[in-house]
N, C-alpha and C positions, 0 to 999 in steps of 0.2 A: 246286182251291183252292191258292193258293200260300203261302209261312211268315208271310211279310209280314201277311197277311190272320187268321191264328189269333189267339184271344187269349190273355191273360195265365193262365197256371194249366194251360192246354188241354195234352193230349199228341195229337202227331200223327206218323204215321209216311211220311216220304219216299220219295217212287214215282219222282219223276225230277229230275235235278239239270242243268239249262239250263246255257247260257254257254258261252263261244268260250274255245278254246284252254286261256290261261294261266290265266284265272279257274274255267271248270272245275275243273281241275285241282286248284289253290287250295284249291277248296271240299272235293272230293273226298279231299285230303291231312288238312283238318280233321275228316276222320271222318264229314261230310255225303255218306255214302251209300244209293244204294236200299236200303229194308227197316230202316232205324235207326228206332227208337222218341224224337220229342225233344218235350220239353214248354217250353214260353215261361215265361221265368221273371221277367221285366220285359221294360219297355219306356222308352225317355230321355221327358223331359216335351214332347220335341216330334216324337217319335215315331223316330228315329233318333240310334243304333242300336238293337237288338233283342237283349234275352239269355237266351240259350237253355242248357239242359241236355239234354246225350247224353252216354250212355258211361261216366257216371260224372265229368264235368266241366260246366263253363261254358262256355262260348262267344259272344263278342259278334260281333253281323256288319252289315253297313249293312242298313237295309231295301232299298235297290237291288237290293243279294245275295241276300239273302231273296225278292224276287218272282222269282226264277229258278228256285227249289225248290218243287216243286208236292208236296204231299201228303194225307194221307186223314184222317178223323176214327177217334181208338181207339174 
């Protein structure tokens, strides 16, 4: 399953983090690493972007972004 696909409330934990290069990268700088615990904390009313909670913060990201991080049900 990828983040995109979770819902609102769910926690889910990050197994692999897709994408080329610079966006990798990107995602992986924002703390979107294998093994992170994040739970979806909204959603926009047209479904993009996606706000998420890791780490002790927020985090907003395109659902684009989001279908490249595949993760597991807690």
């Amino acid at each position: 399953m990828t983040l995109e696909k979770a819902a609102i409330g769910q926690e889910v934990k990050i197994t692999k983090v897709g994408g080329d290069g610079e966006l990798r990268c990107r995602l992986l700088d924002m703390g979107l690493i294998p093994g992170t615990v994040v739970r979806i904390q909204k959603v926009a009313p047209m479904g993009d972007p996606i706000e998420i909670h890791l780490r002790g913060y927020e985090l907003t990201i395109r659902k684009e972004d989001a279908g490249r991080i595949e993760v597991i049900n807690l």
